[in-house]
C-alpha positions in Angstrom: 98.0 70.1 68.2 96.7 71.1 71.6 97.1 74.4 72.9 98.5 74.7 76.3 98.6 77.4 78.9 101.7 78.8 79.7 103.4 79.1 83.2 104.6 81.7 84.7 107.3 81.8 86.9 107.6 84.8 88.6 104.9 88.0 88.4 107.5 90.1 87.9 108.5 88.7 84.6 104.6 90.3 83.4 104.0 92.8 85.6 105.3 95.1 83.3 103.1 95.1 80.5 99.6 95.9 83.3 99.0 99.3 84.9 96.6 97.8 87.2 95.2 94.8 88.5 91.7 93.2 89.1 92.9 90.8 91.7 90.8 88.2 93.8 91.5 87.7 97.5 90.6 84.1 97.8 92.6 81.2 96.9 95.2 83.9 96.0 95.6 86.5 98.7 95.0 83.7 101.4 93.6 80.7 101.7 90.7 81.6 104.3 93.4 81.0 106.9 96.2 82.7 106.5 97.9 84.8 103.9 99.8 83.7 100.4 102.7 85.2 101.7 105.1 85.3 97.8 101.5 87.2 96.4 101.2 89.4 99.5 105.2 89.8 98.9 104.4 90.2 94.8 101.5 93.3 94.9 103.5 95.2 97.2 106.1 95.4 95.1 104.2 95.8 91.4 102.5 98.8 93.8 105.9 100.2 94.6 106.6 100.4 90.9 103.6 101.9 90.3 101.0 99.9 90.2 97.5 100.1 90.7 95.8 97.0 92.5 92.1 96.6 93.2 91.1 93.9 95.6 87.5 92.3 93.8 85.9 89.3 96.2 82.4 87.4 96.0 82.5 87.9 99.5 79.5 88.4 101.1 80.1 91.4 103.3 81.4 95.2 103.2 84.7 96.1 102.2 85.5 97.6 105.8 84.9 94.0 107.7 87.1 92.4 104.5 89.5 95.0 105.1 89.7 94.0 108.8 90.1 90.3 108.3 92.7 91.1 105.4 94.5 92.9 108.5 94.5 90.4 110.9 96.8 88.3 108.4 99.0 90.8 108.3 98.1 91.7 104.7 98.2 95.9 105.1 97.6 98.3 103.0 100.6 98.3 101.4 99.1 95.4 99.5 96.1 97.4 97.6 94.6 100.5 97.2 91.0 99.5 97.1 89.0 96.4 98.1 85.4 95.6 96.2 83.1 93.1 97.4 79.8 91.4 96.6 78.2 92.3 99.0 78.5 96.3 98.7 77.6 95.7 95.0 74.6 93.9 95.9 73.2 95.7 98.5 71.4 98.3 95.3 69.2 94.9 94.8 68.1 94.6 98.4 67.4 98.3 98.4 64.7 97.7 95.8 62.9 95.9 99.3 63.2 98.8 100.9 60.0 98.9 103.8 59.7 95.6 103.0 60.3 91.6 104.7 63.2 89.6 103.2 64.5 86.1 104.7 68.0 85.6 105.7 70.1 82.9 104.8 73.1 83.1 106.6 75.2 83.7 110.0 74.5 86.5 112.1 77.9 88.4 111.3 76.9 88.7 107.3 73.9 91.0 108.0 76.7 93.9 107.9 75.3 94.2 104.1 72.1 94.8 105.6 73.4 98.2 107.7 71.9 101.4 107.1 69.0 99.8 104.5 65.2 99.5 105.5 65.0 96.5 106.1 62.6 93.8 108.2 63.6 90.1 108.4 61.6 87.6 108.9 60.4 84.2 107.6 60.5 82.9 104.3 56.3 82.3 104.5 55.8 86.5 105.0 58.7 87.3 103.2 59.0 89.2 99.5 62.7 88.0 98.8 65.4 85.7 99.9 69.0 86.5 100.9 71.8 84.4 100.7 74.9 85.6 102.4 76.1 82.3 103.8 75.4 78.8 103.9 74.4 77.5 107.9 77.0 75.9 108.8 80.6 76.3 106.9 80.5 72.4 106.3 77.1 71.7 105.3 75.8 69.8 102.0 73.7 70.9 99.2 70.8 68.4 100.0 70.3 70.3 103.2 69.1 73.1 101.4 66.0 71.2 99.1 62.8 71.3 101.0 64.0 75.1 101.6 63.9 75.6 98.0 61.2 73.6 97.3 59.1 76.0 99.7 60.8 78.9 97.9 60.1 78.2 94.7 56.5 77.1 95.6 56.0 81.3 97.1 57.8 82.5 94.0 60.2 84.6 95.6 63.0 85.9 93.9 66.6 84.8 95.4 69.3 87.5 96.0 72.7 85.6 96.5 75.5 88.2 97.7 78.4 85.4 97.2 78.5 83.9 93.4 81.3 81.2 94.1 79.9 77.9 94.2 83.3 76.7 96.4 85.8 78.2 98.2 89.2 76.9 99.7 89.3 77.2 103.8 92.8 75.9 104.6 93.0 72.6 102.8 89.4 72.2 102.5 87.1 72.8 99.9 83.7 74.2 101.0 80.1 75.4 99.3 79.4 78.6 98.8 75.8 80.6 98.6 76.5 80.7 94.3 76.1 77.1 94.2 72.5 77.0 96.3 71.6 80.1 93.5 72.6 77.8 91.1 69.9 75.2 92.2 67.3 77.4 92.7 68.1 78.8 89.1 67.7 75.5 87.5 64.7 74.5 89.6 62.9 77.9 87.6 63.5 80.3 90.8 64.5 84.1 89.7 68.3 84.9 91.3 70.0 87.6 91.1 73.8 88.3 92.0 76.2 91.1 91.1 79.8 89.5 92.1 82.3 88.0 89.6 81.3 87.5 86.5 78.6 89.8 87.1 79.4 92.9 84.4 78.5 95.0 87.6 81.3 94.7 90.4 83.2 95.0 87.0 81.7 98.3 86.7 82.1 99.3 90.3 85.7 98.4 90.2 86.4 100.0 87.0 85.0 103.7 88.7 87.1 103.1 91.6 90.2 103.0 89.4 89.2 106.0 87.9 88.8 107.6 90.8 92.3 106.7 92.1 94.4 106.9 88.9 92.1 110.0 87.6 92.2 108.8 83.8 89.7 106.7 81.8 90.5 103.2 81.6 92.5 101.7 79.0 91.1 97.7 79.4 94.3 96.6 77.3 96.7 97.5 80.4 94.5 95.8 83.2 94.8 92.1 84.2 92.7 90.0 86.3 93.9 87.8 88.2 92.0 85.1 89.9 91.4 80.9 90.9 88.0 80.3 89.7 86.8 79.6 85.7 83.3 80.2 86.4 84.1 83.7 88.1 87.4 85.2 87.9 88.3 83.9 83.8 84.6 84.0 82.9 84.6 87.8 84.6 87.5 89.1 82.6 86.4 87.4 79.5 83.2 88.8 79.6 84.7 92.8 80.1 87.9 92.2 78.0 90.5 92.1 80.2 93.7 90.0 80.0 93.2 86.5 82.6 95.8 85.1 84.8 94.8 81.7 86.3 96.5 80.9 89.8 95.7 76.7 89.7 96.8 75.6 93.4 93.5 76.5 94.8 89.6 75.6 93.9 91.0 73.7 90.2 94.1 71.6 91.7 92.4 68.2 92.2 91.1 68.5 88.5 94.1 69.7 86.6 96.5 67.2 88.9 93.9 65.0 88.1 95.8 63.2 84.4 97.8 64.5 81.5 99.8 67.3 80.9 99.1 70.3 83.1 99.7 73.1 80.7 96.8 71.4 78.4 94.8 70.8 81.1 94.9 74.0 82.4 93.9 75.5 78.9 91.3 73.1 78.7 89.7 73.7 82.0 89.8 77.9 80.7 89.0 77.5 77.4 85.3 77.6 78.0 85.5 81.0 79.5 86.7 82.6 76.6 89.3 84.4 78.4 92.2 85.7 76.8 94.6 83.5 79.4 98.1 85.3 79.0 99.4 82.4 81.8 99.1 80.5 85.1 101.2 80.4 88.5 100.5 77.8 91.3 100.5 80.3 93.6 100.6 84.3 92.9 104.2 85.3 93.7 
């Protein structure tokens, strides 16, 4: 017999058994465009009843410039009580560069994680490191990036990558992230480094802010992650303990609406993360 994932019809029907949630903001929040507006509708209220709900994203930037783009689609603060990106988490790696030359890859307005640090940038050929906030251009292949990582890998610089996702749902498209040119440079021998999702580190960072805001030690059994990526968001929770609930309708869809059955399918696509999946929604609501 195959095991199958269950689906969940409403949060509410759940909610109940978490104190606090571990929730990603892409592909669940909003889709790069606008927000989900049944899981904007859902965290307000599990926060009215007392809940405790920490926005975690592979986002490149600083929680203040998420914080603004969360706000201009209309998803407040009523919706969370702190937000936790990759980028502040990995900004203690570029530190270690401190005085030193790192190249950029990325657009202009992710070199917010670069604020306040001493930092010089400059070309890859005088460089000690690379950054990857961002890919070029938002539509842009993987085979643009080779002779760069070629040339990379030939210097022997290490590869800081401040986004982990390999994709990422914009509207009804599905685009590259900076994880999956890590990802190449990691199999071609390079050195990466990244602290977002599954990283045990923005785990870390997210499980002090909760402390901080609930002012008790953490009980792992009453927190749930919730999240649209296996290789991330199920991997993440699996690797800290936490309970998993998949949201399908974003980065996954074409693959579980693919064939068969789409509870099996869905258990199958998780299975490998080891997460302890407790259920799936199409969209959070």
């Amino acid at each position: 017999m195959i095991n199958s994932a269950k689906q969940i019809t409403s949060f509410s029907d759940i909610s109940n058994n978490y104190s606090a949630l571990i929730c990603d903001i892409w592909g669940v929040v909003h889709n790069g465009l606008v927000a989900n507006e049944e899981a904007v509708a859902a965290l307000i209220k599990y926060r009215q009843m007392g809940g405790k709900v920490i926005l975690v994203t592979n986002a490149s930037r600083t929680a203040p410039f998420i914080k603004k783009m969360l706000d201009s689609m209309n998803i407040t603060q009523e919706v969370y009580d702190v937000i936790v990106t990759s980028g502040d988490v990995t900004r203690n790696h570029i530190k270690k560069y401190s005085g030193d030359i790192i190249h950029h890859v990325g657009p202009i307005s992710n070199e917010v994680v670069f604020d306040g640090l001493n930092i010089t940038k400059g070309s890859a050929q005088e460089a000690k490191a690379i950054v990857i906030t961002g890919l070029d251009k938002d539509d842009d292949g993987l085979e643009k990036y080779q002779t760069r990582l070629n040339k990379w890998l030939g210097l022997g610089l290490e590869l800081i990558c401040t986004n982990p996702d390999k994709v990422v749902e914009i509207g009804d498209k599905i685009l590259y992230c900076p994880g999956a040119i890590a990802d190449l440079y990691q199999e071609m021998g390079g050195k990466i480094i990244m602290a977002g999702k599954p990283s045990e580190v923005i785990y870390n960072a997210t499980f002090l802010e909760l402390e901080k805001i609930t002012g008790n030690k953490i009980n792992l059994k009453t927190i749930l992650a919730i999240g649209d990526s296996v290789r991330t968001d199920a991997t993440g929770a699996a690797n800290m303990g936490i309970d998993f609930l998949f949201i399908a309708g974003s980065i996954h869809k074409e693959e579980i609406g693919a064939f068969g059955n789409v509870d099996e399918k869905i258990h199958q696509l998780v299975a490998p993360s080891k997460a302890n999946l407790i259920g799936y929604q199409i969209r959070l609501k």
